[in-house]
DSSP file (Angstrom, degrees, kcal/mol; ACC not computed):
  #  RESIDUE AA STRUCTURE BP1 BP2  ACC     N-H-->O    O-->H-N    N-H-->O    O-->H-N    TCO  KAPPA ALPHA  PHI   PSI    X-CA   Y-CA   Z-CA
    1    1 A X     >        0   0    0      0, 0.0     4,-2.7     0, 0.0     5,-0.2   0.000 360.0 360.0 360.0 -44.8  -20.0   -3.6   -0.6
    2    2 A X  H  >  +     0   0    0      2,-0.2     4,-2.7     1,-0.2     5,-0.4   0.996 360.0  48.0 -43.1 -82.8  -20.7    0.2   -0.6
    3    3 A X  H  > S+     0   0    0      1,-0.2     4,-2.6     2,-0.2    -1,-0.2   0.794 108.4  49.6 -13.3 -62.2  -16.7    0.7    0.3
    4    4 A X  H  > S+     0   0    0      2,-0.2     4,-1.9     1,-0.2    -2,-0.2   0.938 113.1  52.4 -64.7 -52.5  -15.4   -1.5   -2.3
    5    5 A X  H  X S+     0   0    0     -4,-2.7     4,-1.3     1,-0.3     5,-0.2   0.967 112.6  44.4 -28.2 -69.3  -17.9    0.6   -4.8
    6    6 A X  H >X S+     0   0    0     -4,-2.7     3,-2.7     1,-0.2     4,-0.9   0.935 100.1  60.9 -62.7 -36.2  -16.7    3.6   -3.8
    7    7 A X  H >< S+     0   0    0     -4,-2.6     3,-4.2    -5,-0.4   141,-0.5   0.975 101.9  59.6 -45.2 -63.4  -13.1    3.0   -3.8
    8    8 A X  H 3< S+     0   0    0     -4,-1.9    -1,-0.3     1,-0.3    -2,-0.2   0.743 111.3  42.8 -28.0 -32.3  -13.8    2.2   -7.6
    9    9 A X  H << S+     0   0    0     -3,-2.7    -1,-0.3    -4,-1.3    -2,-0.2   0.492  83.6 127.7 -72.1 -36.7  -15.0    5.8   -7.7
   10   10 A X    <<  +     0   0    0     -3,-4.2   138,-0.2    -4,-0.9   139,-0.2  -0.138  24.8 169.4 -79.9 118.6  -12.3    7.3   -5.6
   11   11 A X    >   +     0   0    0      1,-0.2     3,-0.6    -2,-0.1    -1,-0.1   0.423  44.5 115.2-105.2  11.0  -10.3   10.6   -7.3
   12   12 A X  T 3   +     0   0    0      1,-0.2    -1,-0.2   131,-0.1    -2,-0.1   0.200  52.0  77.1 -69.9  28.4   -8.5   11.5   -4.3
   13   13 A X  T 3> S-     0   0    0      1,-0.1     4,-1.5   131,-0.0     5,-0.3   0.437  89.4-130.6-123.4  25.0   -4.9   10.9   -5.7
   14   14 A X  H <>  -     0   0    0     -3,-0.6     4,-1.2     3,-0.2    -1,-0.1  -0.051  26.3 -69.3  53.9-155.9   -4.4   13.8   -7.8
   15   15 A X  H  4 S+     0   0    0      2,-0.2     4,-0.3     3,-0.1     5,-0.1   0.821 123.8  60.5-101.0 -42.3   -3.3   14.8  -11.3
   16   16 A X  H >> S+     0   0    0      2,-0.2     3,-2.1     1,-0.2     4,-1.2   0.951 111.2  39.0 -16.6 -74.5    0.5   13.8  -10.5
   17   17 A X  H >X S+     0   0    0     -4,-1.5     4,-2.1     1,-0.3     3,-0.5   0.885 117.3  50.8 -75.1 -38.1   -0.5   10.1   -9.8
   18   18 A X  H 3< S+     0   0    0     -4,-1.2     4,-0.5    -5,-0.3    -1,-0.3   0.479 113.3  48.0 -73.8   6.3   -3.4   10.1  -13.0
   19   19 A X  H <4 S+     0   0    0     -3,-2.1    -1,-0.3    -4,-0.3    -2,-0.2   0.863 112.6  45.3-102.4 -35.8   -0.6   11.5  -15.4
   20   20 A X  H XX S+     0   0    0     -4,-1.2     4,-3.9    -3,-0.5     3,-1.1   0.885 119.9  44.8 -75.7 -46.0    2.0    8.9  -14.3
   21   21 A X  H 3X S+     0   0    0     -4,-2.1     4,-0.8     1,-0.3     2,-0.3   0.949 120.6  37.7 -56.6 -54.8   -1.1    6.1  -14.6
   22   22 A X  H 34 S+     0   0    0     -4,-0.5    -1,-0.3     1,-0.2    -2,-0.2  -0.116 128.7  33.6-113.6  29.4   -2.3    7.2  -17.7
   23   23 A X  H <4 S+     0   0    0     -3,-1.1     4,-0.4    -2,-0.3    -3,-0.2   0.353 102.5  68.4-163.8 -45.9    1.5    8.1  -19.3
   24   24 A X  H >X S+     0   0    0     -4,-3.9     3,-2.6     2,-0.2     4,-2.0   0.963 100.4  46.9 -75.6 -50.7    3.9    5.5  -17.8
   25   25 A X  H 3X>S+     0   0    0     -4,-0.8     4,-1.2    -5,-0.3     5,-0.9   0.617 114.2  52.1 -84.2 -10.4    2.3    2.1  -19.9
   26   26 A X  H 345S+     0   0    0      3,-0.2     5,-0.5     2,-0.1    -1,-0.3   0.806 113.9  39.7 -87.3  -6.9    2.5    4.2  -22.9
   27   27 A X  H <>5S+     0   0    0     -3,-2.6     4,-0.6    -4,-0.4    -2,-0.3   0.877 124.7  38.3 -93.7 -34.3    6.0    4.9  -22.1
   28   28 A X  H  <5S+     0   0    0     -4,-2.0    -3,-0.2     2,-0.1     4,-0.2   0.930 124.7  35.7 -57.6 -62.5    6.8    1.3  -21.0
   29   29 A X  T >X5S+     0   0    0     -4,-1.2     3,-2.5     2,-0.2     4,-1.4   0.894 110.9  62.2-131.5 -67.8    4.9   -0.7  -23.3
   30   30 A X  H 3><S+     0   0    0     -5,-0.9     4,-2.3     1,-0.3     5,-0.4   0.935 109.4  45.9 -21.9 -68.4    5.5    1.8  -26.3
   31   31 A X  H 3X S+     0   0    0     -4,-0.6     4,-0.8    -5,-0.5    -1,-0.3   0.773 108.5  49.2 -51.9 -32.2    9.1    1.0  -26.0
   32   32 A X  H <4 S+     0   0    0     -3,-2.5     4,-0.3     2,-0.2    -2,-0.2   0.426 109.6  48.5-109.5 -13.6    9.0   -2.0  -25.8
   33   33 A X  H  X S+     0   0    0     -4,-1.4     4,-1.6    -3,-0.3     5,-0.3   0.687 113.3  54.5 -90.1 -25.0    6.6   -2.7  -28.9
   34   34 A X  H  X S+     0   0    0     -4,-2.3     4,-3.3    -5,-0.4    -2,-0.2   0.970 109.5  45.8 -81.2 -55.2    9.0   -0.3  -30.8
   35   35 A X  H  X S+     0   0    0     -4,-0.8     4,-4.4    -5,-0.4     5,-0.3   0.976 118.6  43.4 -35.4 -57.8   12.0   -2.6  -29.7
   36   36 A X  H  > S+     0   0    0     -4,-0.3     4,-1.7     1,-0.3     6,-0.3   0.949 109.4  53.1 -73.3 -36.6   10.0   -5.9  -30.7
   37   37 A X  H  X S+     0   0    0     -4,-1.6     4,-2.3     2,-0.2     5,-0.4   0.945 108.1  51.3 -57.9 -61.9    8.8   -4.8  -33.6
   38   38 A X  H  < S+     0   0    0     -4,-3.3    -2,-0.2    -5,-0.3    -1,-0.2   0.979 112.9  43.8 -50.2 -44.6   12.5   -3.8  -34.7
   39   39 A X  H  < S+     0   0    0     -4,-4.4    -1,-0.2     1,-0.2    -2,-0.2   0.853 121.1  47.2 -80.2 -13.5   14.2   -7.2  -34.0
   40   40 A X  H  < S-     0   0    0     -4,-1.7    -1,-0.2    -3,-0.4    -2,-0.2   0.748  96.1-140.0 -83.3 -17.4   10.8   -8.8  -35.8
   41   41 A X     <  +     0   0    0     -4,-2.3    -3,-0.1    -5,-0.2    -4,-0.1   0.497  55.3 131.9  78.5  -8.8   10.8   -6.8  -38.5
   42   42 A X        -     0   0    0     -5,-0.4     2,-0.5    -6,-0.3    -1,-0.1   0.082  55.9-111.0 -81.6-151.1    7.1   -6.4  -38.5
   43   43 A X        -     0   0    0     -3,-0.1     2,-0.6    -5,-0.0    -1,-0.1  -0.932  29.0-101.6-128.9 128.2    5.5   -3.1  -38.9
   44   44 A X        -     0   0    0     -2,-0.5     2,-0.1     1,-0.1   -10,-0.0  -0.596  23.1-129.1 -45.6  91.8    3.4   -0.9  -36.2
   45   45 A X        -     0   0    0     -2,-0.6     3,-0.3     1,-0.2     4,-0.2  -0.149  30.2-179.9-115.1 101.8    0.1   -0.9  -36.4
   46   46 A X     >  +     0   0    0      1,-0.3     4,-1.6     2,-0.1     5,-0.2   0.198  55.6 101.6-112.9   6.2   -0.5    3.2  -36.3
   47   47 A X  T  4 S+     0   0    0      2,-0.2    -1,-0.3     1,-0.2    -2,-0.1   0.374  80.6  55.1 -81.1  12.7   -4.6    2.9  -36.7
   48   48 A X  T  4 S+     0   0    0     -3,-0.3     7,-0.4     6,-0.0    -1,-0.2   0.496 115.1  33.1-102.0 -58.0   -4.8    3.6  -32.8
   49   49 A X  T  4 S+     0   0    0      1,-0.2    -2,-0.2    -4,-0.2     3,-0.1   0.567 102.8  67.7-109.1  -4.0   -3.2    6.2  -32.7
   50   50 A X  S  < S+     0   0    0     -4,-1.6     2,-0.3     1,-0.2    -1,-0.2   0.392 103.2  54.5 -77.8 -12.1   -3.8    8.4  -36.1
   51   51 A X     >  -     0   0    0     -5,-0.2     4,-2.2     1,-0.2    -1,-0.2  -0.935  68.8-168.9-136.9 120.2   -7.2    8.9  -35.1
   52   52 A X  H >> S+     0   0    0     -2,-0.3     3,-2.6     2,-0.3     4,-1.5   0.993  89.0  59.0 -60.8 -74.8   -7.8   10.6  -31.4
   53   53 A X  H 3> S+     0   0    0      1,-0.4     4,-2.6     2,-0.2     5,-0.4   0.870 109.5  47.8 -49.4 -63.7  -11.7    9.9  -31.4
   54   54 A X  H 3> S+     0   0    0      1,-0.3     4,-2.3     2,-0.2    -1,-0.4   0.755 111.3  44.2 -54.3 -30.8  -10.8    6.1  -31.8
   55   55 A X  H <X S+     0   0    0     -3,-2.6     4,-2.3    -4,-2.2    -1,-0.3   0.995 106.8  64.0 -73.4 -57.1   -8.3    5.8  -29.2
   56   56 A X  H  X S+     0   0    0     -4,-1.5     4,-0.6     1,-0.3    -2,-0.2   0.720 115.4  27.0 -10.9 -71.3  -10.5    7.8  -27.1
   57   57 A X  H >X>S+     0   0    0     -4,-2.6     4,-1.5     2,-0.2     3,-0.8   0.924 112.1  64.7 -70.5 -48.2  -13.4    4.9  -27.1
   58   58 A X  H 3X5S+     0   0    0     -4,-2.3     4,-0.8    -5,-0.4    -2,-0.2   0.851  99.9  56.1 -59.8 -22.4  -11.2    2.3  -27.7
   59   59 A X  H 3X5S+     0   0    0     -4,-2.3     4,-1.3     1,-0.2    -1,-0.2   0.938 113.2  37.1 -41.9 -59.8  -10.0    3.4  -24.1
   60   60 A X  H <X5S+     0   0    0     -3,-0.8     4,-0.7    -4,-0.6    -2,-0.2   0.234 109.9  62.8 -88.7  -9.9  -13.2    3.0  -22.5
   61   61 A X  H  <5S+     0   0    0     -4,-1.5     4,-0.3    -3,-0.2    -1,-0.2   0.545 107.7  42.9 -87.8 -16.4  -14.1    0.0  -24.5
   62   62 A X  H >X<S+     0   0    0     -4,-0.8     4,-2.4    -5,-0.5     3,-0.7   0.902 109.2  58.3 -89.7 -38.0  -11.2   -1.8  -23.0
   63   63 A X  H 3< S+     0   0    0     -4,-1.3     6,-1.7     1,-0.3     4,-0.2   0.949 119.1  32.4 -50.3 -66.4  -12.1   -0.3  -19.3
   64   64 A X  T 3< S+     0   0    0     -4,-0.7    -1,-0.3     1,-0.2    -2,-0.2   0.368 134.4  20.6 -80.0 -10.2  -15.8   -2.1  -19.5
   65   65 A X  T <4 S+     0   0    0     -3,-0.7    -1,-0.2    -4,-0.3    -3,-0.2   0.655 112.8  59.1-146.1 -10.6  -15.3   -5.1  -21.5
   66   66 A X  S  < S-     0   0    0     -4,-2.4     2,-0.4    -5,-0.1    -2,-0.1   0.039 107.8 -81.4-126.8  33.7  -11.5   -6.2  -21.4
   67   67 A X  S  >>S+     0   0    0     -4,-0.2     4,-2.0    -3,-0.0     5,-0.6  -0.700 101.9  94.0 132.4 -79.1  -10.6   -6.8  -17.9
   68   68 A X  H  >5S+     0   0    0     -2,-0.4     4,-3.4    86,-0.3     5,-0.4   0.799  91.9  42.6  -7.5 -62.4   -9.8   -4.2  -16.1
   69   69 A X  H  >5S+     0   0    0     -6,-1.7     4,-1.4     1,-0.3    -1,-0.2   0.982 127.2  40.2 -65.4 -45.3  -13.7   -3.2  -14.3
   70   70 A X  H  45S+     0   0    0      1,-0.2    -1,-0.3     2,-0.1    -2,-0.2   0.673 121.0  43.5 -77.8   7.6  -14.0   -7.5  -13.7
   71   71 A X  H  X5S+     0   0    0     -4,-2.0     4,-2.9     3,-0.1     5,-0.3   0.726 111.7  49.1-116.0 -34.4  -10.3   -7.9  -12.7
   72   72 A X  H  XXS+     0   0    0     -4,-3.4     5,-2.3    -5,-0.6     4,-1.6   0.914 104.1  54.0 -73.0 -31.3   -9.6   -4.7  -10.0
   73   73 A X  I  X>S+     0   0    0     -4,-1.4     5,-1.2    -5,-0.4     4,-0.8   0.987 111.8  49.1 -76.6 -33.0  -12.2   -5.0   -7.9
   74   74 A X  I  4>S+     0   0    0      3,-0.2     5,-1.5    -4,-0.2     6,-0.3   0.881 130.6  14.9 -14.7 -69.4  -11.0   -9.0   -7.3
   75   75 A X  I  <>S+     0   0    0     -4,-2.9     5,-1.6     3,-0.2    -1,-0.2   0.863 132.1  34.3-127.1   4.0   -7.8   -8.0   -6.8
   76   76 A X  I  <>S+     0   0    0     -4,-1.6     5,-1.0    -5,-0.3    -3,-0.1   0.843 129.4  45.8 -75.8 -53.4   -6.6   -4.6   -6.1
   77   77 A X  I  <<S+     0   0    0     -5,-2.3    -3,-0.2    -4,-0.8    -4,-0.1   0.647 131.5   2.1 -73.2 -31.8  -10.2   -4.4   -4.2
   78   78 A X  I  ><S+     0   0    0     -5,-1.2     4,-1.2    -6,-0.4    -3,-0.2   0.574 128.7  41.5-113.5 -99.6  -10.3   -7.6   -2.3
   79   79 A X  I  ><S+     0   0    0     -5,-1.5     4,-1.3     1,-0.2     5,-0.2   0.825 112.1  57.5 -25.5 -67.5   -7.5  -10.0   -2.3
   80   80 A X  I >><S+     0   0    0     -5,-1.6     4,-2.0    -6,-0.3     3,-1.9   0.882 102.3  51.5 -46.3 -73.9   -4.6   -7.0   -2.0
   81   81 A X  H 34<S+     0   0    0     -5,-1.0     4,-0.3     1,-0.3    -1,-0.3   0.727 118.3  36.8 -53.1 -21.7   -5.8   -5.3    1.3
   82   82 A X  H 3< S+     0   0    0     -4,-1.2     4,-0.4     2,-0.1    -1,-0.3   0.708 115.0  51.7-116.4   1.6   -5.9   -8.8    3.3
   83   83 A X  H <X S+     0   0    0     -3,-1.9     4,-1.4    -4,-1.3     5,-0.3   0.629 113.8  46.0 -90.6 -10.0   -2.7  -10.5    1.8
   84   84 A X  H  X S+     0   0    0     -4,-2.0     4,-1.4     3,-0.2    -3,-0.2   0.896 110.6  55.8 -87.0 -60.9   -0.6   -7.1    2.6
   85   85 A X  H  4 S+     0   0    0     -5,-0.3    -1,-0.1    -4,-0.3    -2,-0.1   0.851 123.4  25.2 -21.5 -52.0   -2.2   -7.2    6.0
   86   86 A X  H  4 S+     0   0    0     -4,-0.4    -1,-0.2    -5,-0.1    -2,-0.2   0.940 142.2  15.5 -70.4 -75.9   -0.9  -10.5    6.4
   87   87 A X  H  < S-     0   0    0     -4,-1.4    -3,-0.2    -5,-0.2    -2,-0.2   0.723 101.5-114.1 -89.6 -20.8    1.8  -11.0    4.4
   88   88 A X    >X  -     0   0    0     -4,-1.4     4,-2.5    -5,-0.3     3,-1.3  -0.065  48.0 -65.3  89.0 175.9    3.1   -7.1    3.3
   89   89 A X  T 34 S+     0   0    0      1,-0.3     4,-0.3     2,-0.2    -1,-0.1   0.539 127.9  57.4 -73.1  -5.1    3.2   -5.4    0.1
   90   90 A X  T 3> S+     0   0    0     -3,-0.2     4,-0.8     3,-0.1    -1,-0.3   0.711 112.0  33.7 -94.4 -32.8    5.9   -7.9   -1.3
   91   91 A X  H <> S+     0   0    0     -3,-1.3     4,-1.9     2,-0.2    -2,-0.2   0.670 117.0  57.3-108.2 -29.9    4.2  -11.3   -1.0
   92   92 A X  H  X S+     0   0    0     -4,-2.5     4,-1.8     2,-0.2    -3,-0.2   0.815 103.8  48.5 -59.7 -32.6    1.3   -9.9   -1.6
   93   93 A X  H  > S+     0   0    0     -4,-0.3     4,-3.6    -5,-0.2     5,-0.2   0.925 117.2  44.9 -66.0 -61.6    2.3   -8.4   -5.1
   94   94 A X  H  X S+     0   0    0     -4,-0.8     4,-2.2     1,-0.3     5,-0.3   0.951 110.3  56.4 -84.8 -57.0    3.6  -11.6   -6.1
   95   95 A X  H  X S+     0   0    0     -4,-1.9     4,-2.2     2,-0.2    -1,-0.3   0.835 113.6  40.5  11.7 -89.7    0.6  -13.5   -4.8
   96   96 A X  H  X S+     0   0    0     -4,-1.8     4,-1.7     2,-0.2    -2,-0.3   0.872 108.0  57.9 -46.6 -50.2   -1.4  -11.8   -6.5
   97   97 A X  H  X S+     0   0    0     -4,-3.6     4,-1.5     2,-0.2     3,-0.3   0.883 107.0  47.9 -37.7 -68.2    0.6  -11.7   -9.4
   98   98 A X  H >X S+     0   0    0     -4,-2.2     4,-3.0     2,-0.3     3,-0.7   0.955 113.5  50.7 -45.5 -60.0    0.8  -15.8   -9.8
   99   99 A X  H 3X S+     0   0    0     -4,-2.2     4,-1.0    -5,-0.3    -2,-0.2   0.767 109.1  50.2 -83.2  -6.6   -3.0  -15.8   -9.3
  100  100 A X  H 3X S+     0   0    0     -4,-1.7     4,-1.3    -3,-0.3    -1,-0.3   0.871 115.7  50.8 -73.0 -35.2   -3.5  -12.9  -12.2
  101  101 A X  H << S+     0   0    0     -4,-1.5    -2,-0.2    -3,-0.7    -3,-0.2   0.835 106.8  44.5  19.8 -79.9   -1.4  -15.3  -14.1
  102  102 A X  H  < S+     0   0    0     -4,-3.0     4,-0.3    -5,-0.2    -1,-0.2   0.698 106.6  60.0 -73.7 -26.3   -3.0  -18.2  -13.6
  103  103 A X  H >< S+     0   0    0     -4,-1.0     3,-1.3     1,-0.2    -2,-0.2   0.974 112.8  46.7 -46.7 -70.3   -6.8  -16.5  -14.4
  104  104 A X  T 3< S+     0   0    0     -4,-1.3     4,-0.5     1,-0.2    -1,-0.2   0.668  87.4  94.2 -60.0   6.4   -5.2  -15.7  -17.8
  105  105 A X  T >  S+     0   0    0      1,-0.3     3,-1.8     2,-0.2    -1,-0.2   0.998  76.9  65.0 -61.1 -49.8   -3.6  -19.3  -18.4
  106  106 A X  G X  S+     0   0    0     -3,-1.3     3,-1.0    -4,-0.3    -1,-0.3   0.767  84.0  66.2 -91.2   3.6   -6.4  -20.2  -20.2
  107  107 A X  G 3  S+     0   0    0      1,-0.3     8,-0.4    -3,-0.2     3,-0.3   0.552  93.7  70.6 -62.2   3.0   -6.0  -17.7  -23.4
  108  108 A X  G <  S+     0   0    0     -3,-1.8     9,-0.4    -4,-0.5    -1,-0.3   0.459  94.3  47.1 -89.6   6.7   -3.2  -19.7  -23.9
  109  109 A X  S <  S+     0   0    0     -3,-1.0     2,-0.4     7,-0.2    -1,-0.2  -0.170  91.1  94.4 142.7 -20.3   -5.3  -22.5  -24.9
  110  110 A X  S >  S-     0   0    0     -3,-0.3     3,-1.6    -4,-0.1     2,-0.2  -0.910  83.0-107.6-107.5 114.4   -7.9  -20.3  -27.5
  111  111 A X  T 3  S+     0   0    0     -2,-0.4     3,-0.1     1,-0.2    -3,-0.0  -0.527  96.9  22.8 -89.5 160.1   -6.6  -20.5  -31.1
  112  112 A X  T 3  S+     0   0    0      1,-0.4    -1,-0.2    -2,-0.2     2,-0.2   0.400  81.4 131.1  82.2   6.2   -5.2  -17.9  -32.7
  113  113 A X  S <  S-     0   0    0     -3,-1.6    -1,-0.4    -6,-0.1     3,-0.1  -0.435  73.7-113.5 -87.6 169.5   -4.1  -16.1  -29.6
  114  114 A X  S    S+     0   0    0      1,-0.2     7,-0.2    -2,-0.2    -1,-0.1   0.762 109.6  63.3 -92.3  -6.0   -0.5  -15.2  -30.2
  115  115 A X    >   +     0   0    0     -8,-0.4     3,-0.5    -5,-0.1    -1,-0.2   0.440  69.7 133.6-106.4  19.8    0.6  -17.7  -27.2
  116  116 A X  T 3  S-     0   0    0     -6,-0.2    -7,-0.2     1,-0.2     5,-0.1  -0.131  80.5 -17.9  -4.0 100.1   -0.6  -20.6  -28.7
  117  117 A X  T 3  S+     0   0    0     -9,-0.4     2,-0.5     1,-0.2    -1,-0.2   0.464 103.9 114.9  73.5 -18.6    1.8  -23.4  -28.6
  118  118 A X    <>  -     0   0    0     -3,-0.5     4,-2.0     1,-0.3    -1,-0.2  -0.959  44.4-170.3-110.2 102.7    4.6  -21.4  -27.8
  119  119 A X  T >4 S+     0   0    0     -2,-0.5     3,-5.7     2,-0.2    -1,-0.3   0.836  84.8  69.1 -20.5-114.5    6.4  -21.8  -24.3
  120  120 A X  T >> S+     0   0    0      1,-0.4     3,-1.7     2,-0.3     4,-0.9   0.258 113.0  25.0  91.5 -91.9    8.6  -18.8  -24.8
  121  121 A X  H 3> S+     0   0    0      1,-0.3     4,-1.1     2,-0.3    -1,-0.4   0.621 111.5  63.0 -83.5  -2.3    5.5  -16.3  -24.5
  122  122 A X  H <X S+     0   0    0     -3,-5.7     4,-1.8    -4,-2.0    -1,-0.3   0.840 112.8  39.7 -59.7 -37.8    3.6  -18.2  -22.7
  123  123 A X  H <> S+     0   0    0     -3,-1.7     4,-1.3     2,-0.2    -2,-0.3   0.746 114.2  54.0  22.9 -79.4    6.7  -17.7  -20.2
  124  124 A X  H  X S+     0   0    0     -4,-0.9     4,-2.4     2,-0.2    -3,-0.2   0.777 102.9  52.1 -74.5 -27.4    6.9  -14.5  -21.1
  125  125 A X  H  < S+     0   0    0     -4,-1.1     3,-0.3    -5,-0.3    -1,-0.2   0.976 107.5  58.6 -54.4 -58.6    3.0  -13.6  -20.2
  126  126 A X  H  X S+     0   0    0     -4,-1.8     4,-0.6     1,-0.2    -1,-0.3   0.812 107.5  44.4 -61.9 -33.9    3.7  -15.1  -16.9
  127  127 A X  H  X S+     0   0    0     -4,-1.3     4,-0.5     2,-0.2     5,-0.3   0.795 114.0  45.9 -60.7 -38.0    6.7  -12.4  -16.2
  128  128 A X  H  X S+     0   0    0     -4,-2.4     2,-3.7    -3,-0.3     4,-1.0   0.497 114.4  53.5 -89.3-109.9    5.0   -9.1  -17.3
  129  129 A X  H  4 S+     0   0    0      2,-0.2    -1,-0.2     3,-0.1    -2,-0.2   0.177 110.1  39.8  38.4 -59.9    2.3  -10.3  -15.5
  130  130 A X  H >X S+     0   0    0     -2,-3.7     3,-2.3    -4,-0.6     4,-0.5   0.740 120.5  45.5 -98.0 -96.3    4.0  -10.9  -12.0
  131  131 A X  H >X S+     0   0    0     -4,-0.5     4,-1.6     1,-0.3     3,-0.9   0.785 111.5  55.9 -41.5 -35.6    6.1   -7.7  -12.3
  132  132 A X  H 3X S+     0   0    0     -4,-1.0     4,-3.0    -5,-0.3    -1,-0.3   0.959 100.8  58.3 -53.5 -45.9    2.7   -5.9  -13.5
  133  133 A X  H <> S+     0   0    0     -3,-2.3     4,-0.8    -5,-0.3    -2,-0.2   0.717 102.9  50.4 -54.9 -31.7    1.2   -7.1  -10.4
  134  134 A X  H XX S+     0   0    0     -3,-0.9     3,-1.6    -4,-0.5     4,-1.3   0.948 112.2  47.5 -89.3 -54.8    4.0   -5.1   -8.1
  135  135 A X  H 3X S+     0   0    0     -4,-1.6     4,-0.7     1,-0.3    -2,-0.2   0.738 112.0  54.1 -72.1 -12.2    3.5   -1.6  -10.1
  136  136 A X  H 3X S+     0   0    0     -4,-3.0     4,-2.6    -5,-0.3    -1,-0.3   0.970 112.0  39.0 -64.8 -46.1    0.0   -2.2   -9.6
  137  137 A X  H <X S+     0   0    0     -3,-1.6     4,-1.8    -4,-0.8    -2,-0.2   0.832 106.5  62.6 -66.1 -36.5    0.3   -2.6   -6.1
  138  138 A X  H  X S+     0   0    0     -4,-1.3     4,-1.3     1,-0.2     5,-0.3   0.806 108.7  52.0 -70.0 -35.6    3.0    0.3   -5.7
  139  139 A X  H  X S+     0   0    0     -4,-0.7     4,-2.5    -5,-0.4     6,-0.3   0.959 109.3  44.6 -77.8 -33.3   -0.1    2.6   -7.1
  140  140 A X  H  <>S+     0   0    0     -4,-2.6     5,-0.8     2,-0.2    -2,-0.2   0.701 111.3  48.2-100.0   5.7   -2.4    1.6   -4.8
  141  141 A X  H ><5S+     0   0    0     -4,-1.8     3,-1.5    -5,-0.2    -3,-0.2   0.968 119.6  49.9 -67.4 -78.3   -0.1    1.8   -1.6
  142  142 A X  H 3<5S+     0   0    0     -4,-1.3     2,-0.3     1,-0.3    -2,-0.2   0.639 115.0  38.0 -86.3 -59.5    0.6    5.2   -3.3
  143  143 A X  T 3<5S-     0   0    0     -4,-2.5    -1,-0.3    -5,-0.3     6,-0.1  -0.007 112.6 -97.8 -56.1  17.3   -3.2    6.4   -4.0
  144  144 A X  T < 5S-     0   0    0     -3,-1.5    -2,-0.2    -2,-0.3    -3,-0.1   0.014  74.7 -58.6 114.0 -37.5   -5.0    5.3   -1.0
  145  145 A X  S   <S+     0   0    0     -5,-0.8     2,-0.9    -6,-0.3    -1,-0.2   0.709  79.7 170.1  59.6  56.7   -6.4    2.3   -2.2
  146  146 A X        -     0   0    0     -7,-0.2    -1,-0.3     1,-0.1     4,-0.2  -0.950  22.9-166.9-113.5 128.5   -8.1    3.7   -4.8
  147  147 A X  S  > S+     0   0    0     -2,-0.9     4,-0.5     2,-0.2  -139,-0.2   0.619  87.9  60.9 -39.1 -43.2   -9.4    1.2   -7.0
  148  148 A X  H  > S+     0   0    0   -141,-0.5     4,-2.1     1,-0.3     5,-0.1   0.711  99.0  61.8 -84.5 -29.2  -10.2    3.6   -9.6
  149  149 A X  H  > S+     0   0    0      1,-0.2     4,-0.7     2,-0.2    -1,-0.3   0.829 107.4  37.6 -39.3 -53.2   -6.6    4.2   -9.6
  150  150 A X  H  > S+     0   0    0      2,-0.3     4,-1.6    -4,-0.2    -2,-0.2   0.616 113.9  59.2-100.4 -15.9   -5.5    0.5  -10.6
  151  151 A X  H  < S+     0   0    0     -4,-0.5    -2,-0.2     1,-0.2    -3,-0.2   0.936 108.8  46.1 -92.6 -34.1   -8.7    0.3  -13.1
  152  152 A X  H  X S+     0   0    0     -4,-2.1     4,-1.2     2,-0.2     3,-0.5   0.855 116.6  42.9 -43.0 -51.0   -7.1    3.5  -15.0
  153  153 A X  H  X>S+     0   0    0     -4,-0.7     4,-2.7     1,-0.3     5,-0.7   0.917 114.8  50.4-104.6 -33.7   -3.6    2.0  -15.1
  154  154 A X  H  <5S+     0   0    0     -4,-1.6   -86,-0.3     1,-0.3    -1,-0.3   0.768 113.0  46.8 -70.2  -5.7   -4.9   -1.4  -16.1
  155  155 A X  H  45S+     0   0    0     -3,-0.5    -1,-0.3     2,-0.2    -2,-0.2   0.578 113.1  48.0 -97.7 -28.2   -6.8    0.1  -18.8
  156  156 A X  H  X5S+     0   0    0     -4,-1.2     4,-1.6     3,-0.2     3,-0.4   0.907 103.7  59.0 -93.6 -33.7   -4.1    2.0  -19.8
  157  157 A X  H  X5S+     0   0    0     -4,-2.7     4,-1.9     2,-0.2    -2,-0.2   0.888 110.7  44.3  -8.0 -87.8   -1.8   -1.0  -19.7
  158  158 A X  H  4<S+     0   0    0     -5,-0.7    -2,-0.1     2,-0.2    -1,-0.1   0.620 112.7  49.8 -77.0   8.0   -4.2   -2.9  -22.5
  159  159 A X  H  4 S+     0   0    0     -3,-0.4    -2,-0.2    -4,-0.2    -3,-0.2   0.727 106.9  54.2-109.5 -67.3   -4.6    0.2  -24.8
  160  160 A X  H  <        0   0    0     -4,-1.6    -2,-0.2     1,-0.3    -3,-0.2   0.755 360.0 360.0 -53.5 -59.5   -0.8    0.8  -24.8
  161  161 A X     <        0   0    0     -4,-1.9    -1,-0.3    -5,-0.1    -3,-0.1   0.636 360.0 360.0 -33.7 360.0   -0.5   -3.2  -26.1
């Protein structure tokens, strides 16, 4: 239990891999809301990001309370290190990926979530999702196993949304 702790802890992957973590899902995700946003016609929701102090917390309220601390140690921390043992860093991703998936199935199911009733992004959830699940993995091949690693990029993942 101590291990798994520390890994959560662990800052041994340098400034590189924490600019890429903390840089890539705004550049992925960013893009890809600016994109959706064009072909919807709605408008970007700029309170995030006009005020520093708020993004700041709103970082660290999403770390503690919106997945991330209760979802990495589960599966970056656990799962990942004995299904690549077994299976390698490809079946393992996707593995995982299907059972991150399936954890989240039932916000589909809550009304007033935005995949309500609709296939399409319900569908769509399950694809970013699974393909989230290999660039998680590809960071934590790439950092050690550091935990703290995948609970930074998954936190940074769900303030870029």
């Amino acid at each position: 239990m101590r291990t798994l702790l520390r890994r959560g802890v662990d800052f041994h992957f340098g400034w590189r891999w924490l600019a890429i973590i903390l840089i890539g899902p705004m550049i992925i995700f960013g893009r890809s809301i600016i994109v959706a946003t064009s072909i919807s016609g709605r408008t970007i929701d700029r309170l995030v990001i006009s005020d520093p102090l708020f993004a700041l917390i709103a970082f660290f309220v999403i770390l503690f309370t919106s997945g991330p601390l209760q979802e990495e140690f589960g599966w970056r921390g656990y799962a990942l290190p004995r299904l690549q043992a077994r299976y390698g860093a490809t079946s393992a991703s996707l593995i995982v990926g299907v059972a991150w998936w399936l954890w989240h199935t039932p916000a589909a199911f809550i009304p007033g979530r935005f995949m309500v009733n609709d296939i399409f992004m319900f569908s769509a959830l399950a694809i970013v999702i699974i393909l989230t699940s290999f660039l998680v993995t590809w960071i934590y091949n790439h950092t050690n196993g550091s935990i703290l690693a995948c609970l930074l990029l998954h936190t940074a993942m769900n303030w870029s949304i």
